[in-house]
VEXVOFI-875152 format. One record per residue: residue in three letters; x, y, z of N, C-alpha, C, CB in turn. Coordinates in steps of 0.001 Angstrom, whole numbers, plus 500000, padded with zeros to 6 digits. Atoms other than C-alpha are relative to their C-alpha. Glycine has a CB too. Layout:
<atoms>
ATOM   residu    neast   nnorth      nup   caeast   canorth     caup    ceast   cnorth      cup   cbeast   cbnorth     cbup
ATOM      ALA        X        Y        Z        X         Y        Z        X        Y        Z        X         Y        Z
...
</atoms>
This chain:
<atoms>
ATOM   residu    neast   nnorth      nup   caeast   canorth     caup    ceast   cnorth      cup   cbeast   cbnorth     cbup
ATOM      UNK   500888   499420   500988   652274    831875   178646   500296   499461   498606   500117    501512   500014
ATOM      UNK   499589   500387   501422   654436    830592   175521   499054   498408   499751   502008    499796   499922
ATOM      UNK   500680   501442   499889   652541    826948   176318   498703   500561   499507   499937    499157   501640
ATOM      UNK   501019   499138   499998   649268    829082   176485   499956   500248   498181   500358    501436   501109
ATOM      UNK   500070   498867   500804   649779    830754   173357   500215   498186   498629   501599    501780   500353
ATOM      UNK   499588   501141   500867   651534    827138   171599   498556   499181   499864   501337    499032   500739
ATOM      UNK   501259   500952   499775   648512    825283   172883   498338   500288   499296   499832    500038   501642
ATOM      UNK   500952   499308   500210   645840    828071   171511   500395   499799   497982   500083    501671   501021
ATOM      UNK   499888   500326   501550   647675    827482   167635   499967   498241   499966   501664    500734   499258
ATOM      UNK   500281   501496   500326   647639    823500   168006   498487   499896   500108   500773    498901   501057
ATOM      UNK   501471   499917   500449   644086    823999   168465   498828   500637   498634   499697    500566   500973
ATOM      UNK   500276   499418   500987   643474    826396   165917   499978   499216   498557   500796    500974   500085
ATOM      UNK   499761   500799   501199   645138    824420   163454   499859   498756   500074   501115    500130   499516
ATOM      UNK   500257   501856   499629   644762    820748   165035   501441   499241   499308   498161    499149   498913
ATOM      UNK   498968   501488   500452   647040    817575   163948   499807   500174   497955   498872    497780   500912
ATOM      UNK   500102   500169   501251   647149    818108   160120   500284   498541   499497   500802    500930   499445
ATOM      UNK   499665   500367   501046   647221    815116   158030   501085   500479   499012   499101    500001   499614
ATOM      UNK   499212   499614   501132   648395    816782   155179   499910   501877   499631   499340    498975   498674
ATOM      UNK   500480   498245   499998   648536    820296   154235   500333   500548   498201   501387    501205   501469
ATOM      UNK   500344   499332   501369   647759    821990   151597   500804   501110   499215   498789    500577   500182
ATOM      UNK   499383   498442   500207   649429    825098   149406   498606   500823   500007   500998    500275   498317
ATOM      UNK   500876   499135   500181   646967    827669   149589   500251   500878   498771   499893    500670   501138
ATOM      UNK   500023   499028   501230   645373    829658   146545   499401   501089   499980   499541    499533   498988
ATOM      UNK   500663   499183   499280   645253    832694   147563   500069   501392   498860   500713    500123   501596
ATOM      UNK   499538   498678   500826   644809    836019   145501   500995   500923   499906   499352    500707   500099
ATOM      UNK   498469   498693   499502   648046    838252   145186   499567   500911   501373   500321    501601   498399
ATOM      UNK   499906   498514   498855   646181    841121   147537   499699   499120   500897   498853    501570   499954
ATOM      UNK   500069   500320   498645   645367    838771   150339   501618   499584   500332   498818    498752   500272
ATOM      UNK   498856   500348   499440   648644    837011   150439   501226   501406   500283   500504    498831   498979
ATOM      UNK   499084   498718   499393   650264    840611   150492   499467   500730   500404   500766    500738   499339
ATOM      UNK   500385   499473   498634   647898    841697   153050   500498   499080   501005   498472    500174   500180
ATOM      UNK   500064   501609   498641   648554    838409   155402   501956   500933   499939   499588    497036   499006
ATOM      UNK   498885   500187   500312   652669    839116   154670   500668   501440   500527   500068    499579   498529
ATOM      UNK   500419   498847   499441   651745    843138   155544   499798   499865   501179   499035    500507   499511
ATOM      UNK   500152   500434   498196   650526    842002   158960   500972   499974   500900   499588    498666   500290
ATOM      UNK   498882   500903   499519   653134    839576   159668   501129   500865   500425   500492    498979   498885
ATOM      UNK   498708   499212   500073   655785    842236   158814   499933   501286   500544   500466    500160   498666
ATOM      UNK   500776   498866   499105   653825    845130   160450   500304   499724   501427   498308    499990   499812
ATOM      UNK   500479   500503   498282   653886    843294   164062   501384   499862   500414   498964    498287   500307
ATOM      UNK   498567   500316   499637   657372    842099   163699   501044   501366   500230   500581    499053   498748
ATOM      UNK   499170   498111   499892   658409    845931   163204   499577   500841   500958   499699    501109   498670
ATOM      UNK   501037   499202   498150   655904    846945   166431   501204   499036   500827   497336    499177   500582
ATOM      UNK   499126   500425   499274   658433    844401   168060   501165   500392   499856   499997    498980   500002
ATOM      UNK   498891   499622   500388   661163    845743   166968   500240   501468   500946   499961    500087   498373
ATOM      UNK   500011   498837   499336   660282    849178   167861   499317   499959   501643   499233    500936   499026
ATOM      UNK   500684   499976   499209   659078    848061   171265   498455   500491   500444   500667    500283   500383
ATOM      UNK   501132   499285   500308   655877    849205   170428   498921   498808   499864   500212    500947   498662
ATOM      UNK   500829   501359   499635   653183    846553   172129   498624   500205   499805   500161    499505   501500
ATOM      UNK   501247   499961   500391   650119    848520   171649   499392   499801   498405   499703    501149   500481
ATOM      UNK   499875   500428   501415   650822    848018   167928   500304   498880   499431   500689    500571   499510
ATOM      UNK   499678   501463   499945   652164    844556   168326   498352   499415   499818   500899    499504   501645
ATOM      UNK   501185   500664   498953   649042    843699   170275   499029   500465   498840   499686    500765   501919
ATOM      UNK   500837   499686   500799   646755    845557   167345   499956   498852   498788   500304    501369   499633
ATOM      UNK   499656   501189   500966   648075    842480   164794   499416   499021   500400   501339    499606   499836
ATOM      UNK   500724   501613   499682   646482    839709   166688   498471   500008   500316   500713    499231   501452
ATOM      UNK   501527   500421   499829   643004    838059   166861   499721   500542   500662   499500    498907   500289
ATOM      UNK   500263   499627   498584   640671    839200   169007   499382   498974   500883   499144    501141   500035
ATOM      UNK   499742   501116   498984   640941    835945   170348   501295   499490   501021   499809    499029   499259
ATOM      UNK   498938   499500   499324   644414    836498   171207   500503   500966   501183   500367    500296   499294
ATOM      UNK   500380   498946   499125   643367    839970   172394   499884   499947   501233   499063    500413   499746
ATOM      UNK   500483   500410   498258   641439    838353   175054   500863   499077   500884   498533    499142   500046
ATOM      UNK   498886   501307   498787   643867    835599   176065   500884   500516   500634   501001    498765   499338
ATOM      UNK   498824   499673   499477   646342    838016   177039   499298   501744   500801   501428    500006   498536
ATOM      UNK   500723   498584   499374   643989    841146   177841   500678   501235   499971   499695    499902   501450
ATOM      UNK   499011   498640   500757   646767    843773   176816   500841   500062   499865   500188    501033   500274
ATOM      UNK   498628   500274   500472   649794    844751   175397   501249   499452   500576   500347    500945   499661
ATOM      UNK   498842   500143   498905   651990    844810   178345   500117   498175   500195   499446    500962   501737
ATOM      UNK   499797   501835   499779   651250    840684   179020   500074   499398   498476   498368    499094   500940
ATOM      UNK   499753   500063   500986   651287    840203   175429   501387   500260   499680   499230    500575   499525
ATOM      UNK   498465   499683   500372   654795    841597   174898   500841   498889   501216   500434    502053   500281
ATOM      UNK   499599   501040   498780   656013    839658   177965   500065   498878   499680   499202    499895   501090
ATOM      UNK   500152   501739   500501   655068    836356   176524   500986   499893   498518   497909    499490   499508
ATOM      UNK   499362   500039   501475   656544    837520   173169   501581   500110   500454   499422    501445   498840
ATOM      UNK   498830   500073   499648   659618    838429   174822   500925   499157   500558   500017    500606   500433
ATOM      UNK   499271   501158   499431   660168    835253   176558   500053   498808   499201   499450    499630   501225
ATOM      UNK   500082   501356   500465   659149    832902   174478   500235   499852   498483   498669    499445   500364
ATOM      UNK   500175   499597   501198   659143    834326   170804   501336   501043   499557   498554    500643   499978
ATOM      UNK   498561   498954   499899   662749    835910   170775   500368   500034   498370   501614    499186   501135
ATOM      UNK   499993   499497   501375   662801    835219   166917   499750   500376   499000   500130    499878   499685
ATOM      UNK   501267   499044   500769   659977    837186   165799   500327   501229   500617   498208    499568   500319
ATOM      UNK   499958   498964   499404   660862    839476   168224   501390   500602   499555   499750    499770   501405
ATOM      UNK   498560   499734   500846   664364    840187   166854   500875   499468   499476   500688    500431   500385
ATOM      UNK   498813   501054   501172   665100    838333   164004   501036   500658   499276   499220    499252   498634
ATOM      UNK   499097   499466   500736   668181    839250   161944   499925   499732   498639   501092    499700   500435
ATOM      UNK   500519   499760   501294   666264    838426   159175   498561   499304   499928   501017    499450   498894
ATOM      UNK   501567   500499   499983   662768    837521   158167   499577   499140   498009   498753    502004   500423
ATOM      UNK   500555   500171   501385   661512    835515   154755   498908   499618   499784   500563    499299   499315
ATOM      UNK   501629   501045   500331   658119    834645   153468   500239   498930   499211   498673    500780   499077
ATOM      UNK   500112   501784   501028   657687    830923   152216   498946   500114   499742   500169    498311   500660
ATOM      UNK   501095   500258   500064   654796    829530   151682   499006   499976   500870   500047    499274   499629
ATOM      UNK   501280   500108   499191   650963    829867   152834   499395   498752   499504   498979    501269   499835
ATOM      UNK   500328   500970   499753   649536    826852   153488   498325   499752   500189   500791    499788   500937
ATOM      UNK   501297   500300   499205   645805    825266   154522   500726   498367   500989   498288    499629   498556
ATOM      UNK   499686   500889   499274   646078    823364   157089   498780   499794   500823   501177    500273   500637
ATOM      UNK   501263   499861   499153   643028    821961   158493   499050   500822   499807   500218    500245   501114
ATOM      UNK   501207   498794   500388   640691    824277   157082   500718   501745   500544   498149    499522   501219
ATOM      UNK   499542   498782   499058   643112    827052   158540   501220   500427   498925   500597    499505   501868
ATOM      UNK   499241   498912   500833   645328    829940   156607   501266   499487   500443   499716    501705   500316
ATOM      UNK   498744   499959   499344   649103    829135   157845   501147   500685   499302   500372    498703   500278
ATOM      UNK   499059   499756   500738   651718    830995   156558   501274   500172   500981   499632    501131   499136
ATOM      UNK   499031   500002   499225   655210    830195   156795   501011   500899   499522   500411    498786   500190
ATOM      UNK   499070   498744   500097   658053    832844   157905   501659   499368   500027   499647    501162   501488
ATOM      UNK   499001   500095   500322   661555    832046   157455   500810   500588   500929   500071    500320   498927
ATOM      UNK   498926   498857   498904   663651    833723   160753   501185   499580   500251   499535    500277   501539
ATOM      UNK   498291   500251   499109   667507    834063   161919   499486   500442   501690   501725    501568   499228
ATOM      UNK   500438   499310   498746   666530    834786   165426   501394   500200   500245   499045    499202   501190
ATOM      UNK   498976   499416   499637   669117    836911   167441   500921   498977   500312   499760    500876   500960
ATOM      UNK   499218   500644   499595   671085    833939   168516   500356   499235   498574   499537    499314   501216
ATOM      UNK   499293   500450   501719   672070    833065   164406   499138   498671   500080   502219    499632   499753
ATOM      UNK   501062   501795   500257   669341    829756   164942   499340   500614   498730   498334    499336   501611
ATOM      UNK   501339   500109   501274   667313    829535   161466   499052   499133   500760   500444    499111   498248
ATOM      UNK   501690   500609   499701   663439    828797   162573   499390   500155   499066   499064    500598   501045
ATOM      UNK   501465   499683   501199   660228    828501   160662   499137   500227   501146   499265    498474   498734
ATOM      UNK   501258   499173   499621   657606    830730   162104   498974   499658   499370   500069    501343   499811
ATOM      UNK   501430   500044   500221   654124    829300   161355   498976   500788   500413   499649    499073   500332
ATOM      UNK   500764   498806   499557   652007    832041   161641   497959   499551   499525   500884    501659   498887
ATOM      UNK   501046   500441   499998   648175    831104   162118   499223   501314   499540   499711    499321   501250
ATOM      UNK   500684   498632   500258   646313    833851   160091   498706   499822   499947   500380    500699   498780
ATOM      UNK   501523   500265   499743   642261    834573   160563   499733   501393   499378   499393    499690   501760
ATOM      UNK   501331   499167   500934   639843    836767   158150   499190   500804   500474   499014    499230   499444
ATOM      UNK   501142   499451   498833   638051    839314   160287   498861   500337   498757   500594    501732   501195
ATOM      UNK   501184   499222   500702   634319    840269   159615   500185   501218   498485   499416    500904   501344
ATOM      UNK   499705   498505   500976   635900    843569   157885   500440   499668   498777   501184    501069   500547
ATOM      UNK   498972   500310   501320   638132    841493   155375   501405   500325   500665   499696    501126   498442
ATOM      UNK   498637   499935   499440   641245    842477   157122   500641   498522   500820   499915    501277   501072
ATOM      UNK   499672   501344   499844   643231    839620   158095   500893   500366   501452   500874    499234   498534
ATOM      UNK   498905   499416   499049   645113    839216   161556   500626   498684   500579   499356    501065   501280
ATOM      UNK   499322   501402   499338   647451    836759   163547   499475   499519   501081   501366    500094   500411
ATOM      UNK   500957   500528   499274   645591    834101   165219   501104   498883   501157   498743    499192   498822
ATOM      UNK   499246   501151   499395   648777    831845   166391   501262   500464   499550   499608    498451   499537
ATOM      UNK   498777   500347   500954   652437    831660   165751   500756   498858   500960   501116    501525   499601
ATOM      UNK   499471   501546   499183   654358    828090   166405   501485   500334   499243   498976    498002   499433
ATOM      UNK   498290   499920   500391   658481    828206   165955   500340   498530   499889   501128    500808   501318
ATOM      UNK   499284   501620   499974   659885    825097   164646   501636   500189   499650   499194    498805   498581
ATOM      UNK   499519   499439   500266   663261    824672   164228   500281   499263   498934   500584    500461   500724
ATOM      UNK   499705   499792   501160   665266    824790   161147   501192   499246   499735   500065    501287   499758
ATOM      UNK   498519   500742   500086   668414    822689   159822   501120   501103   499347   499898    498474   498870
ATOM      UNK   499065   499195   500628   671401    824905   159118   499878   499904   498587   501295    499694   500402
ATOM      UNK   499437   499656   501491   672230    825532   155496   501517   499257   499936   500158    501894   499735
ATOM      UNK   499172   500754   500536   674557    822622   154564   499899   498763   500845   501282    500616   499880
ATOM      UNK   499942   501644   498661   673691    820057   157695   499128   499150   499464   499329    500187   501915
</atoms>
């Protein structure tokens, strides 16, 4: 499912060229950052129907409910799912697409960057459309 899920944000966002900083208004970027940090705390608290409320409802459908949704997050996403710390960097365009990047210690002390694929619903509310883990170079390597 983590392929599934990797394969559904390389599409989203495609092969960037180059990427952009995004200029985004204070209240969206601390709604998008609200989300992010909302979903990561539904994972935290094992709490998947609230996880599962954070993502697209293109996501929604790819996984059809919380229970296979948490499952995929749990296997494949272990440092969103219990990072030992979390930071916001920068939001990005990438490809015509929102990206903002997260900053994680995942439980095993690895530093990653969490690219988090964010999408604009009808309502104005914003939700997570992707997230891709890259990893990170220690702090002094």
């Amino acid at each position: 499912m983590r392929a599934l899920l990797a394969a559904f944000f390389l599409i989203a966002c495609g092969a960037a060229l180059a990427d952009q900083p995004a200029n985004l208004p204070p209240a969206d970027r601390q709604a998008i950052q609200q989300v992010i940090s909302e979903q990561i705390e539904a994972f935290r608290r094992d709490d998947g129907a609230g996880a599962f409320g954070y993502a697209s409802p293109d996501i929604q459908m790819m996984f059809d409910n919380p229970a296979r949704f948490m499952a995929m997050v749990r296997q494949g996403y272990q440092p969103v799912y219990r990072p030992r710390s979390v930071a916001f960097g920068n939001a990005m365009i990438v490809d015509g697409n929102l990206v903002q990047e997260v900053a994680v210690i995942g439980p095993d002390g690895r530093p990653r960057l969490a690219e988090y694929a964010m999408e604009r619903e009808p309502d104005g509310t914003w939700k997570i459309a992707g997230c891709r883990l890259l990893d990170r170079p220690s702090p002094g390597s």
